[in-house]
C-alpha positions as a Python dict, from the first residue, in 0.01 Angstrom:
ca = {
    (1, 'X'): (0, 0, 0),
    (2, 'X'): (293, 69, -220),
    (3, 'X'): (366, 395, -177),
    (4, 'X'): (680, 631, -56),
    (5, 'X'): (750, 689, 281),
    (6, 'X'): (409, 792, 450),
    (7, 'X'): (619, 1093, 608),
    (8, 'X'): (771, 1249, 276),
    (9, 'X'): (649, 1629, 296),
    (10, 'X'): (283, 1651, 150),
    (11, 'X'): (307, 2027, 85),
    (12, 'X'): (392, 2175, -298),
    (13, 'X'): (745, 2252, -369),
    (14, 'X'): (690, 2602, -477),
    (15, 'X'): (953, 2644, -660),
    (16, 'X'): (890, 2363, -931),
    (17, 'X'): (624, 2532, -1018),
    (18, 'X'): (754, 2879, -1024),
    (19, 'X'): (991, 2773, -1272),
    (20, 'X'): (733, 2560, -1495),
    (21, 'X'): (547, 2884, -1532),
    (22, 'X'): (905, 3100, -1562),
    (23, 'X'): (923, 2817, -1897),
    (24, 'X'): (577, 2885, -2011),
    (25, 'X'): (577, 3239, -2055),
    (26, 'X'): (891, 3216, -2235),
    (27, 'X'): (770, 2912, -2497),
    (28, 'X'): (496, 3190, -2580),
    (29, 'X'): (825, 3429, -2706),
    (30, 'X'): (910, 3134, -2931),
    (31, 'X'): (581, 3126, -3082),
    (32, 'X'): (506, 3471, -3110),
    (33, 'X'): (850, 3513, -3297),
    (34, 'X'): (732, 3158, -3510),
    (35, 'X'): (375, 3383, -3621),
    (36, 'X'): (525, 3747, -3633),
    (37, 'X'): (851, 3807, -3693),
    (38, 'X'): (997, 3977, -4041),
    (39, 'X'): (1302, 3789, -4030),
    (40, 'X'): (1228, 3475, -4272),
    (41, 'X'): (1541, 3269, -4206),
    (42, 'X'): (1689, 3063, -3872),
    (43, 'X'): (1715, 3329, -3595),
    (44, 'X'): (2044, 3086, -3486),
    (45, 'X'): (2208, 3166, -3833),
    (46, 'X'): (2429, 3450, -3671),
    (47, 'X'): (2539, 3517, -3998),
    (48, 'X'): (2252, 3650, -4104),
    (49, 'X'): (2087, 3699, -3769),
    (50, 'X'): (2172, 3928, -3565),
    (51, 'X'): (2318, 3839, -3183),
    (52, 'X'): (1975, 3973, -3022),
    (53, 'X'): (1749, 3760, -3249),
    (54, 'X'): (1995, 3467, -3215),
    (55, 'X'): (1910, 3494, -2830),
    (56, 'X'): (1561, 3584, -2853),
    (57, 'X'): (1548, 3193, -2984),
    (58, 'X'): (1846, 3061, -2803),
    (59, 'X'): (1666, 3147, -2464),
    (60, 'X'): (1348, 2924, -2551),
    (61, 'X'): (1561, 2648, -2595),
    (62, 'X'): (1495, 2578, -2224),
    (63, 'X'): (1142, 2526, -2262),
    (64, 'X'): (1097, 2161, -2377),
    (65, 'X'): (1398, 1982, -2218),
    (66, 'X'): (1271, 2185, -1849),
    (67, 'X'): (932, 2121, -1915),
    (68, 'X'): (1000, 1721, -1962),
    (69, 'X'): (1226, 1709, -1681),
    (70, 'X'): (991, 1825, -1424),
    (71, 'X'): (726, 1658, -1567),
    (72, 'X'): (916, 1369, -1407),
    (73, 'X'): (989, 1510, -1118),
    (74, 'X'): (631, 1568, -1056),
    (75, 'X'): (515, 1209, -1151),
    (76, 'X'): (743, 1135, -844),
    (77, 'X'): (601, 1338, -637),
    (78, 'X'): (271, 1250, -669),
    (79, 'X'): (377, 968, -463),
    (80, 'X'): (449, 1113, -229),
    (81, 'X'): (126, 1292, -171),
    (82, 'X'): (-37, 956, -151),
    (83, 'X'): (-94, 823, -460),
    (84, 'X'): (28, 415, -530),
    (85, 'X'): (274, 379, -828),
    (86, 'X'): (-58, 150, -969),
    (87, 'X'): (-197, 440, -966),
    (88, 'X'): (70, 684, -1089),
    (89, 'X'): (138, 391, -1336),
    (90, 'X'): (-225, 425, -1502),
    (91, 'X'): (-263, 842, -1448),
    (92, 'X'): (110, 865, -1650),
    (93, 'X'): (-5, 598, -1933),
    (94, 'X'): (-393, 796, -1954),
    (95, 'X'): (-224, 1106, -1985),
    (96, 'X'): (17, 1038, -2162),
    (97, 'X'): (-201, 864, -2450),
    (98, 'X'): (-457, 1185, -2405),
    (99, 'X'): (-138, 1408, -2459),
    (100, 'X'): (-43, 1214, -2824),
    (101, 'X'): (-420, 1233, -2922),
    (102, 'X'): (-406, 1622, -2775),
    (103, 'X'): (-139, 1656, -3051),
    (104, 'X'): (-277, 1532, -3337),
    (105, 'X'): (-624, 1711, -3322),
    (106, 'X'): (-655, 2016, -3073),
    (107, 'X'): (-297, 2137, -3107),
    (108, 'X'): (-277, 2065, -3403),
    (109, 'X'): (-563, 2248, -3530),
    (110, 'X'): (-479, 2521, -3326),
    (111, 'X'): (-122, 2494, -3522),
    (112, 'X'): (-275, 2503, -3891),
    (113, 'X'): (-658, 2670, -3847),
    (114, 'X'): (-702, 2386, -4093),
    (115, 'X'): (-856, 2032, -4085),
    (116, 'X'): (-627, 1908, -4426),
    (117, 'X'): (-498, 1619, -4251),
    (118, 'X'): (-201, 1491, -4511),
    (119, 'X'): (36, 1635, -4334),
    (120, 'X'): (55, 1577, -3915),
    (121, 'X'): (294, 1739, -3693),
    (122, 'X'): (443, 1529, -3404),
    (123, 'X'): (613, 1794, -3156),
    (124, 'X'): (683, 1893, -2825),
    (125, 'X'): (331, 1747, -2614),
    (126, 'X'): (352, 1429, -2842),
    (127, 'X'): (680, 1366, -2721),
    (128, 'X'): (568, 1462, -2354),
    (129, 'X'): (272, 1199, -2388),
    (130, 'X'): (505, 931, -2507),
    (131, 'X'): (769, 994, -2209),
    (132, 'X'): (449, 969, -1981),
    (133, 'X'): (334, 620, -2128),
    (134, 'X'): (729, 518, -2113),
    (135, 'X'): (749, 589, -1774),
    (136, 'X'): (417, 458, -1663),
    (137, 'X'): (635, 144, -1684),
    (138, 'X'): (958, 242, -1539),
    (139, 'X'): (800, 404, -1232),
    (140, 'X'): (826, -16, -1104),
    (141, 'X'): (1150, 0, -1147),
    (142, 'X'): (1344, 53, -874),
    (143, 'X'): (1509, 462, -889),
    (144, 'X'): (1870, 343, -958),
    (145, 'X'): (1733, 137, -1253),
    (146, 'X'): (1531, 417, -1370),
    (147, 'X'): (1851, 658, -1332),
    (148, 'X'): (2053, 405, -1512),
    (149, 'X'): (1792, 380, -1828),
    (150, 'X'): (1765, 799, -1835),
    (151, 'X'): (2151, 858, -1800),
    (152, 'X'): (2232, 555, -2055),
    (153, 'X'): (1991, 757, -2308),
    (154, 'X'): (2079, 1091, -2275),
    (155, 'X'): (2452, 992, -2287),
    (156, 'X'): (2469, 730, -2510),
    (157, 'X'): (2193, 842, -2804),
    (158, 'X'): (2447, 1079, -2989),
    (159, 'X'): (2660, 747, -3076),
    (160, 'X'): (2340, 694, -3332),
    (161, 'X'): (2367, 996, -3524),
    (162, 'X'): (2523, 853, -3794),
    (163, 'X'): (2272, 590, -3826),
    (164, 'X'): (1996, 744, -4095),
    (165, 'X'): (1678, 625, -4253),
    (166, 'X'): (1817, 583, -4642),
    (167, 'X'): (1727, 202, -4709),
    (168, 'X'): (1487, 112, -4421),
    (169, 'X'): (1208, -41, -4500),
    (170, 'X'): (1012, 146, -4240),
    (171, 'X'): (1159, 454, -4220),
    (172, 'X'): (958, 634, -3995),
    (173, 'X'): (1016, 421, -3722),
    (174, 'X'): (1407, 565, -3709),
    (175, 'X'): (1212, 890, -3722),
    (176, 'X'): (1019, 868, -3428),
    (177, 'X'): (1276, 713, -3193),
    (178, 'X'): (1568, 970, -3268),
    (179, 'X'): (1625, 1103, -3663),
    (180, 'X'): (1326, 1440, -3701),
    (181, 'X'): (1239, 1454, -4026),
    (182, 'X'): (956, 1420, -4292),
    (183, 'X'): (798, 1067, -4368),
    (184, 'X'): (578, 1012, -4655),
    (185, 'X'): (314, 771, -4628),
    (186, 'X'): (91, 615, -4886),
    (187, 'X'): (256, 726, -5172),
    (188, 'X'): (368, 1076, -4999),
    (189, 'X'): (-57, 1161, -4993),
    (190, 'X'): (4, 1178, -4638),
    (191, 'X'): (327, 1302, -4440),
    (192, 'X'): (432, 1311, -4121),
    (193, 'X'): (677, 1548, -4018),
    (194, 'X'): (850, 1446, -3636),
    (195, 'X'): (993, 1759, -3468),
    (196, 'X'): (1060, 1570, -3124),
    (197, 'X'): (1174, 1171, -3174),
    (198, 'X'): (1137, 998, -2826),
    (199, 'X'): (1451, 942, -2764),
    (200, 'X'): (1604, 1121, -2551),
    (201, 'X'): (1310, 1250, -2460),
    (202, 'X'): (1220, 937, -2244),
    (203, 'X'): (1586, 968, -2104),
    (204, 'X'): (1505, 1334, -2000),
    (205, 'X'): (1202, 1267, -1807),
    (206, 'X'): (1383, 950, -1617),
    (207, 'X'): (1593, 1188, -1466),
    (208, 'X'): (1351, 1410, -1371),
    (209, 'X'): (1170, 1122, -1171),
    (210, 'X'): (1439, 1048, -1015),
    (211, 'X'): (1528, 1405, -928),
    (212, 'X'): (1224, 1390, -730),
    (213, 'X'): (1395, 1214, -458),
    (214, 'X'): (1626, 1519, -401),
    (215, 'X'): (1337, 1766, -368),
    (216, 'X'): (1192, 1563, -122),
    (217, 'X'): (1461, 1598, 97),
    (218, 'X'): (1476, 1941, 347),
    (219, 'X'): (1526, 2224, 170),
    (220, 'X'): (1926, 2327, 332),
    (221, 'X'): (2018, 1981, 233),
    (222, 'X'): (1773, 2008, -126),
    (223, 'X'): (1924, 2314, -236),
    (224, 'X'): (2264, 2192, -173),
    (225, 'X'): (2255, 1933, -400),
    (226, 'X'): (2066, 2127, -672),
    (227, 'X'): (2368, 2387, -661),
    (228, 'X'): (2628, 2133, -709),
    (229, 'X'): (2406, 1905, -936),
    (230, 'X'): (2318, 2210, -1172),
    (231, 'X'): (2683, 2414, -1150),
    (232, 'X'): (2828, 2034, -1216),
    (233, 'X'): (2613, 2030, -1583),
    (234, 'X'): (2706, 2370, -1623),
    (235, 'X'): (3092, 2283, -1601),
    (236, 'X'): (3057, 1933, -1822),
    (237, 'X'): (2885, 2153, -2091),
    (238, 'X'): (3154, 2336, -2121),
    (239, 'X'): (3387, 2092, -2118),
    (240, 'X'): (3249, 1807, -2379),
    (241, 'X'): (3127, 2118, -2609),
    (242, 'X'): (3504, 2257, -2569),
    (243, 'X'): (3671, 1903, -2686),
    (244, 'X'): (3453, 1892, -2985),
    (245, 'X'): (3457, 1544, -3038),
    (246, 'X'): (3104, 1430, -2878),
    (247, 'X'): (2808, 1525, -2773),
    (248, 'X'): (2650, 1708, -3054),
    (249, 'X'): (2648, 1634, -3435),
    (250, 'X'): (2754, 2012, -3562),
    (251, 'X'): (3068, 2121, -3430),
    (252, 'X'): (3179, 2478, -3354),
    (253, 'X'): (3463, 2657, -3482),
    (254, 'X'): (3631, 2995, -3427),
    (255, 'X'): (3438, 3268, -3594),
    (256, 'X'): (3542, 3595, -3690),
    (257, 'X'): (3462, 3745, -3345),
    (258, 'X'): (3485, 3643, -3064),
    (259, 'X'): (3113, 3683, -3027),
    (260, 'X'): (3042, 3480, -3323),
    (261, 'X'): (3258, 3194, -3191),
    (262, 'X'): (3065, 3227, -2869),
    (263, 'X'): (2748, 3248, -3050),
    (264, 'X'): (2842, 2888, -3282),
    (265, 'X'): (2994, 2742, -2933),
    (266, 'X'): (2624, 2762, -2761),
    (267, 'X'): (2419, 2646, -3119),
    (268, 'X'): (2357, 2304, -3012),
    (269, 'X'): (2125, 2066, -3198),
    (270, 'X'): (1747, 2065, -3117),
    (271, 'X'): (1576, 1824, -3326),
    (272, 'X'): (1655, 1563, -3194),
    (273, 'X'): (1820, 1703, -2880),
    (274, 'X'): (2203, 1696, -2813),
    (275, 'X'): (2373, 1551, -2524),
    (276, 'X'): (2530, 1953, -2484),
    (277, 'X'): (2172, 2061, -2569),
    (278, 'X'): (2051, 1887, -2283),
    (279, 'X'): (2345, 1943, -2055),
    (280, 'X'): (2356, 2341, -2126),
    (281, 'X'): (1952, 2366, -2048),
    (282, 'X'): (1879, 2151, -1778),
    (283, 'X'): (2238, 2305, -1557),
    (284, 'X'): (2117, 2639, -1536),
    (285, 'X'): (1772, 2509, -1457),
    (286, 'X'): (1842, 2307, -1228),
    (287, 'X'): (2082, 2552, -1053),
    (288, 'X'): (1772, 2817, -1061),
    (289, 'X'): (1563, 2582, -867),
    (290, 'X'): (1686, 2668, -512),
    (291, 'X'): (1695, 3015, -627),
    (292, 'X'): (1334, 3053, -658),
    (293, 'X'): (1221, 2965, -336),
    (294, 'X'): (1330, 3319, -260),
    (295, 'X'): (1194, 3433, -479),
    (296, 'X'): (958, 3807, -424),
    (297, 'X'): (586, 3681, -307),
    (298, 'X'): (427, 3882, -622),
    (299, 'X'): (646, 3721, -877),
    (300, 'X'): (627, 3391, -762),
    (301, 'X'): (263, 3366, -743),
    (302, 'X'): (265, 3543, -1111),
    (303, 'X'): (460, 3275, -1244),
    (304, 'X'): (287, 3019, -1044),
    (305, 'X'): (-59, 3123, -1194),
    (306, 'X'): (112, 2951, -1545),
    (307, 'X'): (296, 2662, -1408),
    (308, 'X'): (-17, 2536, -1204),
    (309, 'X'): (-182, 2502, -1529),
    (310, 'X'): (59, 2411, -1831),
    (311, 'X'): (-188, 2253, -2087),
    (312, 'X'): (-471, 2472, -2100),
    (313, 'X'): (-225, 2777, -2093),
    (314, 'X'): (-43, 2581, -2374),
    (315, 'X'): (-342, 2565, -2577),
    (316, 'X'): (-510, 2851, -2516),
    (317, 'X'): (-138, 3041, -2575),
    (318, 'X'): (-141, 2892, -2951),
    (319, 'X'): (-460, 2997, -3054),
    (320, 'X'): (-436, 3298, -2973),
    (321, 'X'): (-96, 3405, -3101),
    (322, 'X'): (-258, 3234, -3430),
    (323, 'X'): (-561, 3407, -3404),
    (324, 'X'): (-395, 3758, -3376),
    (325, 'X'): (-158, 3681, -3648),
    (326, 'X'): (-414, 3607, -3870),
    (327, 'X'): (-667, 3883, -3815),
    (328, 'X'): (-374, 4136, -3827),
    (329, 'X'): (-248, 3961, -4187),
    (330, 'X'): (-596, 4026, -4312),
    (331, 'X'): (-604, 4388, -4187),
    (332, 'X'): (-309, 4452, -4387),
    (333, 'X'): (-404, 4279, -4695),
    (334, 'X'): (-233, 3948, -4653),
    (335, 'X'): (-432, 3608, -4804),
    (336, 'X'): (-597, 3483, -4492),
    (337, 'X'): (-488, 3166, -4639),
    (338, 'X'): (-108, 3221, -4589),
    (339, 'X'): (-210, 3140, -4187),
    (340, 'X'): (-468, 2837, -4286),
    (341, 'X'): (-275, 2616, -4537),
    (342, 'X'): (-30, 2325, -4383),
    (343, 'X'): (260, 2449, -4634),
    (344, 'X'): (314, 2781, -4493),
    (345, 'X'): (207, 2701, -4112),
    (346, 'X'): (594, 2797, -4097),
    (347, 'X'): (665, 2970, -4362),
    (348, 'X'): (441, 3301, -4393),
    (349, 'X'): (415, 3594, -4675),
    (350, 'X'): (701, 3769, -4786),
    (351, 'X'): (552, 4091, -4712),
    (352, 'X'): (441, 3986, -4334),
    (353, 'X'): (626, 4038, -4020),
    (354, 'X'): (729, 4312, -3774),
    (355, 'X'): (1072, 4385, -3595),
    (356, 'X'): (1146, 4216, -3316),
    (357, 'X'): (1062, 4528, -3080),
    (358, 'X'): (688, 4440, -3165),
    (359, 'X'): (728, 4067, -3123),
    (360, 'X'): (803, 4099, -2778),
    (361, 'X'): (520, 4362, -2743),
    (362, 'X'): (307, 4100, -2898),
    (363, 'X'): (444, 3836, -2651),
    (364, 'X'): (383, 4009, -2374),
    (365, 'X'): (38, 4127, -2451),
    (366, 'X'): (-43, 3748, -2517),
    (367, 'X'): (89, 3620, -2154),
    (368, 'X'): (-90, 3914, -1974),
    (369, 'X'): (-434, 3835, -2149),
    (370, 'X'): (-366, 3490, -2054),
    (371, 'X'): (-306, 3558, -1690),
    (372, 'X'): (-704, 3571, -1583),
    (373, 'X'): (-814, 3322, -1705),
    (374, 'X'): (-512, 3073, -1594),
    (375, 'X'): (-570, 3223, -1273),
    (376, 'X'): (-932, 3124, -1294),
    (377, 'X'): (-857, 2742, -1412),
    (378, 'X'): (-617, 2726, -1131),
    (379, 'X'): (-859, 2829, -861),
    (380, 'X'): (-1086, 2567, -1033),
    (381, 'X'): (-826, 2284, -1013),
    (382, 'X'): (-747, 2404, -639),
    (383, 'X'): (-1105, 2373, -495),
    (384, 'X'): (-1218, 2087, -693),
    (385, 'X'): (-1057, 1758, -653),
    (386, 'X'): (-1240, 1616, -978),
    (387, 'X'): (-1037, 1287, -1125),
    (388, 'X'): (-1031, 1449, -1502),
    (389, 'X'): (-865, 1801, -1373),
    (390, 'X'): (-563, 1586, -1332),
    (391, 'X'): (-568, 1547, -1704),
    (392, 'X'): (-556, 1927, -1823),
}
C-alpha cells in the first residue's frame, strides 16, 4: 500500500482546525463590510479611510492565503489516517473540479441573487479547486520536490509582474495564471472577471502539504518548529518589505505620520497575492498554530464547530449576509435591484450603508446564527462516514 508511515498519529490535530474556523468567522467580517458598509471607497485607502476601517479589512487578509495553506496541510494528513496518495490523488482532483463548478453556479448565485450569466466571477474557492486538482498531481512527487515547486512559486512569481496581457492573443490565459483582471469574451457579451489567478495560489498550498510533515511530528518538537518557522516569516517580511526593491509591485513610502507610513508599509498586494502578502499572513499564522493547542476548552470547540465544516459554512455565510442586506435595502426604500444586478454586486446605492459599529453587529449576528446549524452538519459528518461528506 502506498501510504505514510502506518504509525504517524491517527488522531486530529486540534489546532488546525481551531484556526480554520478562527479564519472563517473572520472572512464573514469581510463580507459583511463588502454588503453593509457606508464607506463606498477601498477601506486600505488610509487617506480617505480611516486607521480602524483600514484594519477592519487588513485583518481578513489572512483568510484566503491560511485557508489554502492548510488546505494542504490537510491533504497530507489524510495520509496519514490511512488513505493511499491514489486515493488522495483522485479525492484532491474530484474536489477540486466540484470546488471550480461550486464557483461558477452556487457561489456564484449566492454572490449576485441573479442567473445573468455574462459576467462570471472566478475567486477565492475557484482558486482553492484549482490548487486541489494541481496538487492531485504533485502529491507523487516526492515532499522535497513538492517544497521546491511551492517555494520556487511563491518566491519567484513577483519577477512576472511586469509581464501584462496588452497584445496576447489569448489574454485571459495571463489572467488566470497570475494578472486579476476583466476578460471580455465574444465580443465583451460575456466577461470574466479573475479575482484569484492560480499562481501562487498552487505555490501556497505546496507548502502547506508539505507542512504536514511537521505537524505530524510530537507536539514539543511540532511546536518548536512552528515558532521558529512562523517568527522566521515574520522577520523576512519585514525585512524584504523594508528594502523596497522586491516582493510586492506597490512600494511604500514615508507618510505624513508615522501611522500612515505604518499603515502604507503593511498594504501589500492581494490580487494576485504578493510575495510580502504571503509572507506577512502565513508568519503570524503559522506562529499561532502551537498557540492554540492551549487554547480554553469552550473557545476551541466554538471555533472548531466552523473549521470542521468550511464549505457549507462558506455558503450558507454568503447567502445570508446577502439575504439580510437585501431585505433591509428594501425596508428602507432601496431598488431591490441594486443587490440582484451583476454591475453593482460590489458597488451598492449611494444612499445604503451603516457605520462600521453596525457592520460588526451585523457580523456577529451572522456567525452566531450560523453556529447551530454548523454544529449540526458537523455532528453529521462525525457519525457518518458517507464517501460524498468528504466533498462539503
Amino acid at each position: 500500500m502506498d501510504t505514510l508511515d502506518a504509525s504517524a498519529p491517527k488522531s486530529r490535530v486540534q489546532s488546525i482546525d481551531v484556526l480554520r474556523g478562527i479564519i472563517m468567522v473572520i472572512m464573514a467580517l469581510d463580507h459583511t463590510r463588502d454588503f453593509f458598509t457606508n464607506l463606498h471607497h477601498d477601506p486600505l485607502d488610509f487617506t480617505n479611510a480611516s486607521a480602524f476601517y483600514f484594519f477592519t479589512r487588513w485583518i481578513t487578509h489572512f483568510c484566503a492565503p491560511v485557508f489554502v495553506f492548510l488546505s494542504g496541510t490537510s491533504a497530507y494528513l489524510s495520509l496519514a489516517r490511512g488513505k493511499t496518495k491514489k486515493q488522495a490523488s483522485w479525492l484532491l482532483f474530484s474536489r477540486g473540479l466540484m470546488l471550480i463548478i461550486f464557483e461558477v453556479t452556487i457561489i456564484r448565485l449566492g454572490w449576485s441573487f441573479n442567473f445573468d450569466y455574462s459576467a462570471i466571477f472566478l475567486q477565492v474557492i475557484w482558486a482553492l479547486g484549482c490548487c486541489m486538482v494541481v496538487l492531485s498531481g504533485l502529491i507523487f512527487l516526492p515532499i522535497p520536490a513538492i517544497a521546491i515547486f511551492g517555494l520556487v512559486l511563491v518566491l519567484g512569481h513577483n519577477a512576472f509582474d511586469m509581464v501584462k496581457t496588452d497584445g496576447f492573443s489569448m489574454p485571459i490565459l495571463w489572467d488566470i495564471l497570475h494578472q486579476a483582471g476583466r476578460v471580455g469574451l465574444f465580443n465583451n457579451s460575456f466577461q470574466v472577471f479573475v479575482l484569484y489567478p492560480i499562481i501562487p495560489w498552487v505555490g501556497v498550498m505546496a507548502l502547506g502539504y508539505c507542512m504536514g510533515v511537521v505537524i505530524k511530528m510530537a507536539a514539543i518538537k511540532r511546536n518548536k518548529i512552528l515558532y521558529r518557522l512562523g517568527l522566521s516569516l515574520i522577520s523576512i517580511f519585514i525585512i524584504v518589505r523594508g528594502i523596497n526593491i522586491y516582493g510586492d509591485p506597490h512600494p511604500w513610502h514615508y507618510q505624513d505620520t508615522v501611522l500612515h507610513t505604518l499603515l502604507d508599509f503593511l498594504k501589500c498586494q492581494k490580487y494576485p497575492p504578493s510575495l510580502c502578502y504571503l509572507l506577512m499572513t502565513l508568519g503570524p499564522a503559522i506562529t499561532l498554530l502551537p498557540v492554540l493547542e492551549n487554547l480554553k476548552d469552550g473557545l476551541s470547540r466554538f471555533f472548531t464547530v466552523y473549521g470542521r465544516v468550511p464549505l457549507f459554512y462558506y455558503v450558507l455565510h454568503i447567502y445570508l449576509i446577502h439575504a439580510l442586506a437585501l431585505v433591509m435595502a428594501i425596508a428602507m426604500g432601496i431598488p431591490a435591484d441594486d443587490f440582484t444586478r451583476n454591475s453593482s454586486m460590489f458597488n451598492h446605492n449611494a444612499n445604503w450603508g451603516f457605520s462600521l459599529f453596525w457592520v460588526y453587529i451585523i457580523w456577529i449576528s451572522v456567525v452566531l446564527i450560523l453556529y447551530y446549524p454548523c454544529r449540526w452538519y458537523m455532528k453529521i459528518k462525525m457519525k457518518h462516514k458517507k464517501w460524498w461528506l468528504s466533498y462539503l
